[in-house]
N, CA, C and O of each residue as an XYZ file, in Angstrom:
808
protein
N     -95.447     74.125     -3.105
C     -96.043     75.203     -3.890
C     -95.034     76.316     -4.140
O     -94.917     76.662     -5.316
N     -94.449     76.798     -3.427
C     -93.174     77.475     -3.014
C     -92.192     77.192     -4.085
O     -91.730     78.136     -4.727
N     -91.945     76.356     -4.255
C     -90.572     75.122     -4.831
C     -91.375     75.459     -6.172
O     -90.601     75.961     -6.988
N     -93.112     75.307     -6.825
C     -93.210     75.147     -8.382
C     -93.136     76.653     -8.534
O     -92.154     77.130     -9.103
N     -94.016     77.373     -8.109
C     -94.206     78.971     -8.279
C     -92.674     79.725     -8.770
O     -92.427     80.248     -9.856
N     -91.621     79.550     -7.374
C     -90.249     79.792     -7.599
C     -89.720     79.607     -9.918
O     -89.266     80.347    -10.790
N     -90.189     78.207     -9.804
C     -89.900     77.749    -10.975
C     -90.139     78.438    -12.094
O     -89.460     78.678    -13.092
N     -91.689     78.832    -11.611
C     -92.598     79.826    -12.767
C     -91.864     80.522    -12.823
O     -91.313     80.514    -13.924
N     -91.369     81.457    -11.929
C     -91.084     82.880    -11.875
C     -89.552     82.953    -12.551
O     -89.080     84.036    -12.897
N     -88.872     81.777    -12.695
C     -87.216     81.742    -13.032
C     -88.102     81.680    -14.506
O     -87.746     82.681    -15.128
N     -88.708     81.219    -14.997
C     -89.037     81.529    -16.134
C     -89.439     82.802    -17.052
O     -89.383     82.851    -18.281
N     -89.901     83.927    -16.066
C     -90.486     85.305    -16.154
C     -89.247     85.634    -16.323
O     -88.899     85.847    -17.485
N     -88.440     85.742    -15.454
C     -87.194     86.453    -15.630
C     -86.035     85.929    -16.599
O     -84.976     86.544    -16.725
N     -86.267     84.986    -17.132
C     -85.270     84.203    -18.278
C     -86.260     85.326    -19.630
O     -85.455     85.909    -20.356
N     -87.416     85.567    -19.903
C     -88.448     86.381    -20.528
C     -88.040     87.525    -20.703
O     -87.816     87.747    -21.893
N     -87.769     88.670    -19.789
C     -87.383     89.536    -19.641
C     -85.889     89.752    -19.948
O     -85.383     90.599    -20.683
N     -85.288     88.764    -19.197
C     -83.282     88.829    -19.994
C     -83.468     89.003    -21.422
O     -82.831     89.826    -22.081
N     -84.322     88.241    -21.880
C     -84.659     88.317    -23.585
C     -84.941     89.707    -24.480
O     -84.978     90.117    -25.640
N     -85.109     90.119    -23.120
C     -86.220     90.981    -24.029
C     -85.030     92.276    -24.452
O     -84.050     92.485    -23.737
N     -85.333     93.116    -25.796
C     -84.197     94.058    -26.570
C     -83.896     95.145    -25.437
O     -82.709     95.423    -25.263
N     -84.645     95.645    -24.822
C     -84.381     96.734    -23.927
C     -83.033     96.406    -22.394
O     -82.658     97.156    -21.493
N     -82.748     95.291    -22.661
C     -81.894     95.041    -21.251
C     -80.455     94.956    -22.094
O     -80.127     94.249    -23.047
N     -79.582     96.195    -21.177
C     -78.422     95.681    -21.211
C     -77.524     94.916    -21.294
O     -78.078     93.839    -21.509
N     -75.856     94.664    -21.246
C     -75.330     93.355    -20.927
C     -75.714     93.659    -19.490
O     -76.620     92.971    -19.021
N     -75.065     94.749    -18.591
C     -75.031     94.407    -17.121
C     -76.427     93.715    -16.608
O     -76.533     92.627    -16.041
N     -77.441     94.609    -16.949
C     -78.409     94.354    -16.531
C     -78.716     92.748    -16.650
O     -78.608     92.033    -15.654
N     -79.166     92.136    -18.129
C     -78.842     91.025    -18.395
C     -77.773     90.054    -17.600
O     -78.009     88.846    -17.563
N     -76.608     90.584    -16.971
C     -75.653     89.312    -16.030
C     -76.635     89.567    -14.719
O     -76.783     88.558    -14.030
N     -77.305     90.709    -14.281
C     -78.291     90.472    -13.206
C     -79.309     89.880    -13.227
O     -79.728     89.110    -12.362
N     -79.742     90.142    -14.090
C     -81.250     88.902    -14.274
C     -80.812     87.612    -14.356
O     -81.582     86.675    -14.147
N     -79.665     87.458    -14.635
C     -79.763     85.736    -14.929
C     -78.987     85.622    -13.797
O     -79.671     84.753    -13.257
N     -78.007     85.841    -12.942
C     -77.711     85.934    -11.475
C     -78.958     85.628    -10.899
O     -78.928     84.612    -10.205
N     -79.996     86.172    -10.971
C     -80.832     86.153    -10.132
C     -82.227     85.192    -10.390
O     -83.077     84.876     -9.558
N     -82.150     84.813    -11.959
C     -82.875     83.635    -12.251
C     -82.385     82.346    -11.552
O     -83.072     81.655    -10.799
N     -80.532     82.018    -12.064
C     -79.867     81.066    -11.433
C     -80.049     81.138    -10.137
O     -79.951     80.009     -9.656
N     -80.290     82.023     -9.264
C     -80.263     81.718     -7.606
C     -81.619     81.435     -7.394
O     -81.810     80.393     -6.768
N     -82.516     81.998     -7.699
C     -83.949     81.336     -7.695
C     -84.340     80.095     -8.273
O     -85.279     79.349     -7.994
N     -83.691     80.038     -8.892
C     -84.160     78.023     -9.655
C     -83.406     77.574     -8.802
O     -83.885     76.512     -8.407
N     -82.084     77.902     -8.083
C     -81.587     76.979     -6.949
C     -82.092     77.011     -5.697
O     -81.616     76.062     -5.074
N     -82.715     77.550     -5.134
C     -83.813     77.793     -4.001
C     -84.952     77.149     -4.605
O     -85.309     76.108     -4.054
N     -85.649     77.560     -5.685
C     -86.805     76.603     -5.498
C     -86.716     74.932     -5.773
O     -87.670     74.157     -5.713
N     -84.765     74.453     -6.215
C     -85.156     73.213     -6.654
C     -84.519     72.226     -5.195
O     -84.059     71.085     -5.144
N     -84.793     73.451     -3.943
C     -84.298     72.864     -2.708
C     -85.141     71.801     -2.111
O     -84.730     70.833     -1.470
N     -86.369     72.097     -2.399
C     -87.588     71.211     -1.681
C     -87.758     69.786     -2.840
O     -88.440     68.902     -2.322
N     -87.424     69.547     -3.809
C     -87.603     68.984     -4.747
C     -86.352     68.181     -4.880
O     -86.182     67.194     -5.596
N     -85.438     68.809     -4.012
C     -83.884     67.445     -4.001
C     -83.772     67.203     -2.858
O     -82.565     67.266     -2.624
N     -84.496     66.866     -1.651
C     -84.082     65.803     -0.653
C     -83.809     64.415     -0.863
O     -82.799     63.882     -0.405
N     -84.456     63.958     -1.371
C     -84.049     62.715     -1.683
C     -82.430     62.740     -2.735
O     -81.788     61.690     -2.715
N     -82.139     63.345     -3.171
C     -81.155     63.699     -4.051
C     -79.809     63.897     -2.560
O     -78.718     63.346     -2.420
N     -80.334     64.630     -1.927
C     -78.993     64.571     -0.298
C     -79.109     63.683      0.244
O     -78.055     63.180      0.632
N     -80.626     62.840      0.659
C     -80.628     61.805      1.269
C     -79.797     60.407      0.445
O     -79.566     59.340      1.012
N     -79.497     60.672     -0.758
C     -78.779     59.286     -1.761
C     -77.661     60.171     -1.536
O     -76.841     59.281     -1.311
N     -77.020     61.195     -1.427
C     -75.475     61.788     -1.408
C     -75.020     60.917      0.252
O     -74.002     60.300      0.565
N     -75.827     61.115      0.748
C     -75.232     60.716      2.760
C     -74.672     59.443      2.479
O     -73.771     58.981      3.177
N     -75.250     58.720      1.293
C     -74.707     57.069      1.286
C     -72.983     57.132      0.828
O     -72.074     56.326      1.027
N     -73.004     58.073      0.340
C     -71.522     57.815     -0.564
C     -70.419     57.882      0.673
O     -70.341     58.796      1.493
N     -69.583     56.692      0.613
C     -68.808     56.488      1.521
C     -68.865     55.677      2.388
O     -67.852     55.192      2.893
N     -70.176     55.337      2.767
C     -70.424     54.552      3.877
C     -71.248     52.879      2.911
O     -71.344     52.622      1.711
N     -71.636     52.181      4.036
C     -72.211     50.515      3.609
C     -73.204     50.871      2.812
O     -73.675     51.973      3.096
N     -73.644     50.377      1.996
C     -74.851     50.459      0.898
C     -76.171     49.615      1.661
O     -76.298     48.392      1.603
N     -77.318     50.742      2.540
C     -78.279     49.621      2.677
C     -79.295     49.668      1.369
O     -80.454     49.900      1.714
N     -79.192     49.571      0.562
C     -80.296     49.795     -0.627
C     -79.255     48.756     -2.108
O     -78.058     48.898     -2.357
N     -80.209     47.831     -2.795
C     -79.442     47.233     -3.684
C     -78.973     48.236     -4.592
O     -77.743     48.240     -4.641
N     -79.581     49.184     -5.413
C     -78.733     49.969     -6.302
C     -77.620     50.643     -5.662
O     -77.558     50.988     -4.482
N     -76.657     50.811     -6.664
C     -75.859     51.758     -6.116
C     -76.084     52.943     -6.140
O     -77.238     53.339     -6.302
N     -74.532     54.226     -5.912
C     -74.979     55.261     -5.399
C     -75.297     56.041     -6.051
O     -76.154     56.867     -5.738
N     -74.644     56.002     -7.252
C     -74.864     56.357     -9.023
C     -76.282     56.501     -9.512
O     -76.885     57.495     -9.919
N     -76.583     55.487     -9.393
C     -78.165     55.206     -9.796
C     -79.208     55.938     -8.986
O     -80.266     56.354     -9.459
N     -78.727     56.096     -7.389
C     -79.999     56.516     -6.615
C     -79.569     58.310     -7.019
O     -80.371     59.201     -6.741
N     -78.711     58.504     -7.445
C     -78.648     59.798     -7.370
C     -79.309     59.972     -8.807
O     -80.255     60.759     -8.762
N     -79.117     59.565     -9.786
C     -79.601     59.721    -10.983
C     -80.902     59.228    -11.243
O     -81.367     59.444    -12.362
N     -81.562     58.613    -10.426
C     -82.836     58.299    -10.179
C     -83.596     59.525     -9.425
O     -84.823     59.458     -9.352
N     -83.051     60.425     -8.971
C     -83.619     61.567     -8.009
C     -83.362     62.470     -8.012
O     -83.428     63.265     -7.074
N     -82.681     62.778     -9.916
C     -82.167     63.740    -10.556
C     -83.600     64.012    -11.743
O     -83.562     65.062    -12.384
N     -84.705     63.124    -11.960
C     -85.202     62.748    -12.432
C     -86.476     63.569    -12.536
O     -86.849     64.055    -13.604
N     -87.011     63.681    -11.599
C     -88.381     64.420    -11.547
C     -88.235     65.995    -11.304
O     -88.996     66.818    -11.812
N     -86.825     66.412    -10.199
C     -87.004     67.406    -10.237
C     -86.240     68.157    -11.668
O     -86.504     69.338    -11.897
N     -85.447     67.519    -12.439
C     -85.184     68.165    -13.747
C     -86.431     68.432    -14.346
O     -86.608     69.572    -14.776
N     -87.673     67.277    -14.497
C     -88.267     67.601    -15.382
C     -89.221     68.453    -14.794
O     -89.981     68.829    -15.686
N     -89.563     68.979    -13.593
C     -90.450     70.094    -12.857
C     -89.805     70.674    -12.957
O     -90.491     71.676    -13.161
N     -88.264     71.187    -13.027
C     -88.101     72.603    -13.279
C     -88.326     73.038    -14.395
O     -89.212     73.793    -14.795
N     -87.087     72.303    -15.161
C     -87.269     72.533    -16.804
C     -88.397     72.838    -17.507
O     -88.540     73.878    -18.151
N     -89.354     71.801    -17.385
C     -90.822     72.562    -17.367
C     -91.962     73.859    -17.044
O     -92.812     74.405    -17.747
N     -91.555     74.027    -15.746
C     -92.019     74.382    -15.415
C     -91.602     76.320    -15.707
O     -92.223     77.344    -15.990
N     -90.408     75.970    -15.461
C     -89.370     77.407    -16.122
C     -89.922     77.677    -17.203
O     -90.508     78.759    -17.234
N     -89.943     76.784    -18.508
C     -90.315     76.743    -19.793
C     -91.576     77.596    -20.093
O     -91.686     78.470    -20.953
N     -92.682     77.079    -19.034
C     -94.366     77.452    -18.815
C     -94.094     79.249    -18.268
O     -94.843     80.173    -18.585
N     -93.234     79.340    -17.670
C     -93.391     80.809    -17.111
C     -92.571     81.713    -18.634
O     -93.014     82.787    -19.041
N     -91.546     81.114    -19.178
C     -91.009     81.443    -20.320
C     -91.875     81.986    -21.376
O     -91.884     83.141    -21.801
N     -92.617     80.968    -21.747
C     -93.879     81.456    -22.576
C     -94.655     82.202    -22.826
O     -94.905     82.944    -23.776
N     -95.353     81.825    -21.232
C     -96.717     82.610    -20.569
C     -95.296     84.440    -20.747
O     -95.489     85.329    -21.576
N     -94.561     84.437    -20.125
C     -94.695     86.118    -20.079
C     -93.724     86.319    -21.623
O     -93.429     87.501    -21.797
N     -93.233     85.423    -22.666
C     -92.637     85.843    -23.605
C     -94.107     86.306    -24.545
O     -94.133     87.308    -25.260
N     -95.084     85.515    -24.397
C     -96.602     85.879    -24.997
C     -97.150     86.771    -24.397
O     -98.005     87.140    -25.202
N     -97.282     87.619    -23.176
C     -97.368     88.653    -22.480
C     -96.207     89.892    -23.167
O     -96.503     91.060    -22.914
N     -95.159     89.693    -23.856
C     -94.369     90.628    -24.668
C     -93.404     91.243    -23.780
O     -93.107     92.437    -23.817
N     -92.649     89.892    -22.522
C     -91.942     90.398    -21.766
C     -90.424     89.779    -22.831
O     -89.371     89.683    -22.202
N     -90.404     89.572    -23.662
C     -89.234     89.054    -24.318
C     -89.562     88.257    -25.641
O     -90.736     88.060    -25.955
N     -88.381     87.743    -26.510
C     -88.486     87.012    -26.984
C     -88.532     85.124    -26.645
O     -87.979     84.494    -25.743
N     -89.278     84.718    -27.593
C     -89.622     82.881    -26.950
C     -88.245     82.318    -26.932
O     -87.645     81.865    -25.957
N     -87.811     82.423    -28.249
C     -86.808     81.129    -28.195
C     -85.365     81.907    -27.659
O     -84.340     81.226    -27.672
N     -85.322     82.722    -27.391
C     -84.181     83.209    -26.417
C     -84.441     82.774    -25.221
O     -83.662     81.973    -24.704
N     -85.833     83.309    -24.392
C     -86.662     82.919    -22.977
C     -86.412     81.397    -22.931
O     -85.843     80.868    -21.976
N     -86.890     80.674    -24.070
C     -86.946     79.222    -23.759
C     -85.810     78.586    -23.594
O     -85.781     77.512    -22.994
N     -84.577     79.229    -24.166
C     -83.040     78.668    -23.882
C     -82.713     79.099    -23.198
O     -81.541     78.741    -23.082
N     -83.072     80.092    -22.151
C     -82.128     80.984    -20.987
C     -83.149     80.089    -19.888
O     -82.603     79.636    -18.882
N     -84.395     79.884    -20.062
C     -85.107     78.918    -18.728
C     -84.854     77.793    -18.715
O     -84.729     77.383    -17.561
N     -84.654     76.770    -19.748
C     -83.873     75.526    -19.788
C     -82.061     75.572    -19.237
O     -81.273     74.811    -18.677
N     -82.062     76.061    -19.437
C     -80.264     76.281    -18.588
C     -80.009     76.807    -17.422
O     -79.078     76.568    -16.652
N     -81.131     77.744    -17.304
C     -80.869     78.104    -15.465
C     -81.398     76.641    -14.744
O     -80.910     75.979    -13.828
N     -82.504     76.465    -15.504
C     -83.320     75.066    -14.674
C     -82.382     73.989    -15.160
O     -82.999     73.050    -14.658
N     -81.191     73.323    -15.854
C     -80.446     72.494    -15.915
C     -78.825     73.016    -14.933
O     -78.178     72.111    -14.408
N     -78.434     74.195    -14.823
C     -77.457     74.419    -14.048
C     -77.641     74.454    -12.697
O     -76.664     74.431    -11.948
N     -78.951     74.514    -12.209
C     -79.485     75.209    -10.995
C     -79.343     73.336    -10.505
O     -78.922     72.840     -9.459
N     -79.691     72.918    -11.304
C     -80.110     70.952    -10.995
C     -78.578     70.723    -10.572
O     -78.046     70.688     -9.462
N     -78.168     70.609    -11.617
C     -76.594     70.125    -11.345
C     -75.767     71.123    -10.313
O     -74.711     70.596     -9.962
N     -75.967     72.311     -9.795
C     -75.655     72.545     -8.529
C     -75.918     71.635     -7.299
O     -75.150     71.380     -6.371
N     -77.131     71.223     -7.505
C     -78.077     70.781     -6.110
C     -77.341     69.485     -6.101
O     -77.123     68.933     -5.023
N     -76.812     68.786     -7.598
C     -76.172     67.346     -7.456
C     -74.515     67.641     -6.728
O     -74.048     66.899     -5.863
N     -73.936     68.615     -7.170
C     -72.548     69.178     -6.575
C     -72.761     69.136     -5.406
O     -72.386     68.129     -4.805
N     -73.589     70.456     -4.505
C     -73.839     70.092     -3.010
C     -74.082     69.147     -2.280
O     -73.854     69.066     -1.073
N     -74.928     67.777     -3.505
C     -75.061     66.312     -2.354
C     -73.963     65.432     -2.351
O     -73.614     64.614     -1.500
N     -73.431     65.759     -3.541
C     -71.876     64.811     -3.332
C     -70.586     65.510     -2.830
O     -69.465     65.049     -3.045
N     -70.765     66.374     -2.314
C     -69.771     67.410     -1.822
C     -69.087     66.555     -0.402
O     -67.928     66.520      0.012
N     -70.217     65.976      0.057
C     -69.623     65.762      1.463
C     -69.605     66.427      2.666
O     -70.245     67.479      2.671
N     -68.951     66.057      3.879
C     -69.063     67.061      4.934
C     -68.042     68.073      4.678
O     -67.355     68.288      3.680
N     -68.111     68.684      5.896
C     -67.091     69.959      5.802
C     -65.883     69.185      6.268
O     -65.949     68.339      7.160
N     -64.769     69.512      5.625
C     -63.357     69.401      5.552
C     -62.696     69.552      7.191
O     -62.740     70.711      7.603
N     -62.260     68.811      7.897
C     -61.789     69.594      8.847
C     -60.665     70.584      8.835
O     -60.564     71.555      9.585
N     -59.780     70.196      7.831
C     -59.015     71.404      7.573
C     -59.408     72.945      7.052
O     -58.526     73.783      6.864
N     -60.834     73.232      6.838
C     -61.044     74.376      7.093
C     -61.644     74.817      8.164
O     -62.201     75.908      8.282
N     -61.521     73.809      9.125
C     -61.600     74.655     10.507
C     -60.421     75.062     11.110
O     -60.528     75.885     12.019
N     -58.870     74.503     10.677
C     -57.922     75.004     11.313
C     -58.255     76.440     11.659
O     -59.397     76.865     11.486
N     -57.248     77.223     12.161
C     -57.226     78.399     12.798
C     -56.554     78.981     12.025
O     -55.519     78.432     11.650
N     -56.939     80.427     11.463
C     -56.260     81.523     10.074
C     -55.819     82.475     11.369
O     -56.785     82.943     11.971
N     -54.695     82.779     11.813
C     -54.385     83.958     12.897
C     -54.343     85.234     11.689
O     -53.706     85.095     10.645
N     -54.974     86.238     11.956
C     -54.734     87.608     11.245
C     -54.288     88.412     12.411
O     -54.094     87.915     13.520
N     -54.092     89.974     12.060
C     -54.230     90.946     12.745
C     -55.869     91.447     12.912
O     -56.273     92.245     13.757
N     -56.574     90.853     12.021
C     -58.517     91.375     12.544
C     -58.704     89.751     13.132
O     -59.890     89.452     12.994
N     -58.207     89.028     13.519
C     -58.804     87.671     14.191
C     -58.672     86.948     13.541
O     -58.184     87.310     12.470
N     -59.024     85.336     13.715
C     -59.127     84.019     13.117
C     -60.270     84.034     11.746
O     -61.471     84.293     11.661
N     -59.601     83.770     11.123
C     -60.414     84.222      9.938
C     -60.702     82.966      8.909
O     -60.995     82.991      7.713
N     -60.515     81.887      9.787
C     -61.448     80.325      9.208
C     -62.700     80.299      9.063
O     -63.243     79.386      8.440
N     -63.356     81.278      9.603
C     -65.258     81.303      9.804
C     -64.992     81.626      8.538
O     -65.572     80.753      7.893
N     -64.331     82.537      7.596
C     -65.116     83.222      6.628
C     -64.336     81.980      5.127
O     -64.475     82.388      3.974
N     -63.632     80.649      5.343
C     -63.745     79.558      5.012
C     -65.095     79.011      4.853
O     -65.820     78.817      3.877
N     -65.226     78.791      6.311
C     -66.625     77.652      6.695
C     -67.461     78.407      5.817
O     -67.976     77.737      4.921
N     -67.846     80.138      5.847
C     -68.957     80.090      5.252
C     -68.576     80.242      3.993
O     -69.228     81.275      3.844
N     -68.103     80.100      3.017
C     -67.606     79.655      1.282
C     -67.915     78.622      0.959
O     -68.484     78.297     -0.084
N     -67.416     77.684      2.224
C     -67.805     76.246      1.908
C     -69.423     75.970      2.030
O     -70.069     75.126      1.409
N     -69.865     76.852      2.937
C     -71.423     76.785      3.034
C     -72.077     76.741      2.177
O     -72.721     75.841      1.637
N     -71.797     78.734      1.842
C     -72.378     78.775      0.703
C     -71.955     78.729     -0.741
O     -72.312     79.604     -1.530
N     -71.182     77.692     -1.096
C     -70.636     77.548     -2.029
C     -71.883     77.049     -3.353
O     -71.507     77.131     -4.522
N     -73.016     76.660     -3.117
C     -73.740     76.434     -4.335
C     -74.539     77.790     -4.627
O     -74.933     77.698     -5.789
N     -74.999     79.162     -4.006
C     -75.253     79.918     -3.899
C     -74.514     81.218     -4.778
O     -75.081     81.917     -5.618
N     -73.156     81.319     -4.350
C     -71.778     81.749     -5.098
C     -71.777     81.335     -6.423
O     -71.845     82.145     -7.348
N     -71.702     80.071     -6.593
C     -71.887     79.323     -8.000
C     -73.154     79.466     -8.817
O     -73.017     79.058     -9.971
N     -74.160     79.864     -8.564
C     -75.467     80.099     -9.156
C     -75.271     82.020     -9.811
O     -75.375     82.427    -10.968
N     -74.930     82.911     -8.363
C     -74.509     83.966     -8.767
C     -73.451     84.226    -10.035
O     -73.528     84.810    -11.116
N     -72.526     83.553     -9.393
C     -71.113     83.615    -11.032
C     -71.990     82.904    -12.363
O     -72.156     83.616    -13.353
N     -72.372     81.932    -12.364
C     -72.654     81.000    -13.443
C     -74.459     81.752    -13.924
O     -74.967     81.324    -14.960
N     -74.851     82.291    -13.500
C     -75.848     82.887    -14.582
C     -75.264     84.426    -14.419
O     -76.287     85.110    -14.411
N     -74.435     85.072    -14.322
C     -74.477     86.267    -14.558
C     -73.905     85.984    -16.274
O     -74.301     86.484    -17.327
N     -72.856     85.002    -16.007
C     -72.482     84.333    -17.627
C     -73.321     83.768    -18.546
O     -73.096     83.623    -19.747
N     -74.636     83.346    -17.721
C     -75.616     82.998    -18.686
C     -76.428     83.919    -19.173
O     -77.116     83.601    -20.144
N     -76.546     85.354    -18.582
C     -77.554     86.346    -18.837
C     -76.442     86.936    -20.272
O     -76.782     86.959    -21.455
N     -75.259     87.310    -19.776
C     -74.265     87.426    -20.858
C     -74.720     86.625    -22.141
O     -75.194     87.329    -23.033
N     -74.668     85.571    -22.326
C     -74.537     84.567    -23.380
C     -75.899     84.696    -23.836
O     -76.032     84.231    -24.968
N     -77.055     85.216    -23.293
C     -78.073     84.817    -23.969
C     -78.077     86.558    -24.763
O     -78.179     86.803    -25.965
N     -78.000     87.081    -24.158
C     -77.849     88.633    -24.757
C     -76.832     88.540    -26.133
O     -76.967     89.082    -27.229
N     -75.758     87.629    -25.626
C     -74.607     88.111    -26.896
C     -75.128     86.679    -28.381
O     -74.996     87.023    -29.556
N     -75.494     85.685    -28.153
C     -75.443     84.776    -28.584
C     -76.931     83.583    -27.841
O     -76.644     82.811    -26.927
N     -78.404     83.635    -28.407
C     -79.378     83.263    -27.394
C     -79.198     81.742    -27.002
O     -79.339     81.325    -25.852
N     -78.861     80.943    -28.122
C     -79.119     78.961    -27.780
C     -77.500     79.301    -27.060
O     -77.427     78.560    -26.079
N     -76.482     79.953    -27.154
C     -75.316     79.643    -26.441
C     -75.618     79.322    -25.199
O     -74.649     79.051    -24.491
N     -76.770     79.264    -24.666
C     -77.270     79.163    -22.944
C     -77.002     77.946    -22.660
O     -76.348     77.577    -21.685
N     -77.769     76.867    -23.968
C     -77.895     75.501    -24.195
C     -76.685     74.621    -24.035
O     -76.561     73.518    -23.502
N     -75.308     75.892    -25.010
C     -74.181     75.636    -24.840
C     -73.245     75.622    -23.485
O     -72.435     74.740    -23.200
N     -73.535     76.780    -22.729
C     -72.851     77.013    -21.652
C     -73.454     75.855    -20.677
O     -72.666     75.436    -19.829
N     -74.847     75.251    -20.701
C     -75.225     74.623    -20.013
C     -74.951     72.768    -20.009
O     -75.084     72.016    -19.043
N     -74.652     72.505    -21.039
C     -74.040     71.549    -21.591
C     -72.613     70.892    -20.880
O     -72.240     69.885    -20.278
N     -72.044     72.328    -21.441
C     -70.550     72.436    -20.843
C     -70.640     72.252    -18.994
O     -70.321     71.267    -18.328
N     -71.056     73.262    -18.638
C     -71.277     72.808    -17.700
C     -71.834     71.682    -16.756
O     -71.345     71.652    -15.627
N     -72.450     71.086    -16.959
C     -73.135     69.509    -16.679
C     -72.185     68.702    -16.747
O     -71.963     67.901    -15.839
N     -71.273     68.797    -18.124
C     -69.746     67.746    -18.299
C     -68.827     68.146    -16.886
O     -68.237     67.297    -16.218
N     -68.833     69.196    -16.670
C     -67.860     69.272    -15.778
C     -68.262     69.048    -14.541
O     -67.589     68.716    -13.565
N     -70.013     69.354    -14.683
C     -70.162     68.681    -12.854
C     -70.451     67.157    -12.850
O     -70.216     66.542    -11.810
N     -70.960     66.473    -13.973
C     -71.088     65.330    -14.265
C     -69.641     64.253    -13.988
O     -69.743     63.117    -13.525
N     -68.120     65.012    -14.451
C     -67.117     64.544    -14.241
C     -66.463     64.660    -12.881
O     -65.799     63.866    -12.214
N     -66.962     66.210    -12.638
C     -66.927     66.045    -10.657
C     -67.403     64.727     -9.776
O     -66.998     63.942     -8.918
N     -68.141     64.930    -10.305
C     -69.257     63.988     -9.737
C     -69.105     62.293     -9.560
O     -69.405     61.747     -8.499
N     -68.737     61.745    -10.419
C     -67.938     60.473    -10.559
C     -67.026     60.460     -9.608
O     -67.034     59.690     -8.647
N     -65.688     61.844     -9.979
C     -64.574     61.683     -9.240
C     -65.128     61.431     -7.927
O     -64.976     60.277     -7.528
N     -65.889     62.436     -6.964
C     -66.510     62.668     -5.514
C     -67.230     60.906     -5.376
O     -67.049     60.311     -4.314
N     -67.859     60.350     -6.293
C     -68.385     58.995     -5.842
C     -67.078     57.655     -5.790
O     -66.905     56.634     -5.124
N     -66.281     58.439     -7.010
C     -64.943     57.296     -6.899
C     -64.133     56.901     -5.438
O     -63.585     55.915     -4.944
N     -64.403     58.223     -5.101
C     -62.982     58.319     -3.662
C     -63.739     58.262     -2.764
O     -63.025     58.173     -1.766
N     -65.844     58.250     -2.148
C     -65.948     57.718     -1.358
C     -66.493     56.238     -1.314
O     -66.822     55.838     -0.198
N     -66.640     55.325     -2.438
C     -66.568     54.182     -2.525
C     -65.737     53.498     -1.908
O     -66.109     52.613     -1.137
N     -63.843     53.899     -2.225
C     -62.448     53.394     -2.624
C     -62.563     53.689     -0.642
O     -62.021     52.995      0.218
N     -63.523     55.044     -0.408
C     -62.703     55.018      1.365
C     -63.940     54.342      2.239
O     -64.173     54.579      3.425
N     -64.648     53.480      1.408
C     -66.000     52.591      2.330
C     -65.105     51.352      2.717
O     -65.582     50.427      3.375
């Protein structure tokens, strides 16, 4: 419930980015903060999406491969967000919190970038042991503040990547569609690479 509501609400605020009264700054905050909320709520809705990432690398117990189970479980929660974003888009662009077809391209792209984060984090892998080596400073070992980048690295990426989308819908509205596009190619091409090299090391 948590996980659809979240969804609604990335839609309210894709509504409001729209709307004439918001700044650019303001606008890179709302969509900062749409993008981090469609990635929190599309957490409960991609387990199975980490549970098909754990395979990469290791023996295949399942006949499809790893490709498929991930793109098989990319599936429902695209179309519950996307949707569901869309429904909150509406509902408050018809409430006169914004314009529609700006709202409807800024909630389709947080809910398509927010997805393809959640696919980055399952093919990411474990943590590196080389960022646990030891950073000697004069304020202390300063590898923890590694580990946590690497942590929260889909979090970081939601923040940067819709503050550019609140931008784009303010300067230019379907460019959202665009930035979101673009983006997908590049996690889409990540993404291969990360399944290539743990196949090649099974």
């Amino acid at each position: 419930c948590a996980a659809l509501l979240g969804a609604l609400l990335v839609g309210g605020l894709c509504a409001m980015l729209s709307g004439s009264g918001v700044a650019l700054p303001g606008a890179a905050l709302l969509g900062a903060a749409a993008l981090v909320l469609a990635y929190a709520a599309l957490g409960p809705l991609t387990r199975g999406l980490r549970n098909a990432g754990e395979y990469i690398g290791s023996a295949p117990l399942l006949p499809q491969p790893v490709g498929v189970l991930l793109f098989q479980h990319l599936i429902v929660p695209g179309l519950c967000a996307t949707g569901l974003a869309a429904i909150g888009a509406g509902c408050a662009s018809l409430l006169g919190a914004g314009s529609l077809v700006p709202a409807l391209a800024a909630a389709a792209g947080a809910a398509i970038l927010a997805l393809l984060l959640r696919l980055a984090a399952a093919v990411k892998g474990t943590l590196p042991m080389s960022l646990l080596a030891p950073i000697p400073t004069e304020f202390g070992d300063l590898s923890v503040v590694s580990v946590v980048l690497w942590s929260l690295d889909g979090i970081i990426w939601a923040v940067l990547l819709g503050g550019v989308l609140g931008m784009f819908v303010r300067g230019v509205p379907l460019a959202a569609a665009g930035l979101a596009l673009l983006a997908g190619a590049a996690f889409v091409l990540w993404s291969r690479h990360r399944l290539r090299a743990g196949v090649e090391s099974a």
